[in-house]
N, C-alpha and C positions, 0 to 999 in steps of 0.2 A: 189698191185695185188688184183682182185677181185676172192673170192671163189662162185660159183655158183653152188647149190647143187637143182637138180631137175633132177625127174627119166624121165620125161615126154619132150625130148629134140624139138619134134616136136613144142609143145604148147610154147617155150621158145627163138626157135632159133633166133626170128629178134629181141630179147632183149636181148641176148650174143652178136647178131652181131653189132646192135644199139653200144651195149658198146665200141668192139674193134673197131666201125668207129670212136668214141670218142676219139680214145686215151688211152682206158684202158685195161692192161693188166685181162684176162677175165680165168679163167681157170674152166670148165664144169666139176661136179663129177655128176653121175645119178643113184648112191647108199653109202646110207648113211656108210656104212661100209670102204671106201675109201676112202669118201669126209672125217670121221672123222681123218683116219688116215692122209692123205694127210694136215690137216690142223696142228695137231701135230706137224708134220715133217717139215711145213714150215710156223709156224705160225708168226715169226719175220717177214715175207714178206708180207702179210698179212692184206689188211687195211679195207676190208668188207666184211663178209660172206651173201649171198643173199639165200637162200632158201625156199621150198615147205613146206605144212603142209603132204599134202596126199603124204606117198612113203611106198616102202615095208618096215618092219622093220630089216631085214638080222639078223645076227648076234650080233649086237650089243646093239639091243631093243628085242633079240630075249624073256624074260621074263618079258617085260613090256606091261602094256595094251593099245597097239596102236592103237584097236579100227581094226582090219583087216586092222593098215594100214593109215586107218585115221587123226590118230593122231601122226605118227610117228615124224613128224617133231617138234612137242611141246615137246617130250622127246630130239631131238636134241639142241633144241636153250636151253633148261634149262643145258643141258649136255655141251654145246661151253660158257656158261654162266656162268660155274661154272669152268672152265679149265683157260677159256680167259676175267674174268670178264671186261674188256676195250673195246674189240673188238666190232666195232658198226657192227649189225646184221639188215640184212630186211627181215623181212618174208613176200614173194611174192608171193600169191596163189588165187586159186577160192573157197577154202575153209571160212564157218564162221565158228572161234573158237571162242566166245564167252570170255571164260576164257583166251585163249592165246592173245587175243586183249586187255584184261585189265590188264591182265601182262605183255607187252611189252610196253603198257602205262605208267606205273608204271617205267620201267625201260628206261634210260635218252637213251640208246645205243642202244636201239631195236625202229626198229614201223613194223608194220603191216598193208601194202596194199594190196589191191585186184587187181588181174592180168585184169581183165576186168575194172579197172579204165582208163587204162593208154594206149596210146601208147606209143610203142620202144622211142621215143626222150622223151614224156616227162620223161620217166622211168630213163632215163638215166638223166632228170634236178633234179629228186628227188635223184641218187646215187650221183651226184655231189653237192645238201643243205647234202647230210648225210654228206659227207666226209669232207668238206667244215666248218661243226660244231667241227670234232674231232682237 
């Protein structure tokens, strides 16, 4: 199963749908307070987390400096990083994080692509090299 964490469902929908033409079990969280939990709860199932940089920070970055928001998701992937250190993560955005692009470089489980690379299929040729390497 793929976890797909982005608040911004419109900008995402034909690379959820891309995925379940594929063949992949696809499940959308559009805040990170749910998506955290829901991965928790099912995280043996569990074989990619895809997510945004930009989303609100809710509850659960509600003391962290997310930048209004900005940077919410760099406190996510270090937070699923350090729960699920295995778990290979994509961080999928229109954002440049500078610092979180040479920290998911560093790390063999994570990369960082820009949403305006790719179309829907090749998206889905890169979650199939990710998964393909675990």
């Amino acid at each position: 199963m793929i976890l797909f964490i982005d608040d911004e469902e419109r900008g995402i929908a034909s690379f959820v749908e891309e995925l379940k033409l594929s063949k992949f079990e696809t499940t959308l969280k559009k805040d990170v307070n749910s998506a955290f939990k829901y991965l928790e709860d099912n995280h043996d199932k569990i074989q990619l987390v895809i997510l945004d940089v930009m989303m609100p920070p809710e509850d659960i970055f509600k003391d962290c400096d997310t930048n209004d928001g900005l940077r919410t998701g760099v406190h996510l992937h270090r937070k699923i990083r350090k729960s699920f250190p295995n778990l290979p993560i994509i961080i999928f955005t229109n954002f440049t994080d500078d610092e979180l692009e040479q920290e998911s470089n560093k790390d063999n489980k994570s990369r960082f692509i820009h949403k305006y690379d790719y179309l829907p299929f090749e998206f889905v040729e890169e979650v199939q090299q990710t998964l393909s390497k675990q």
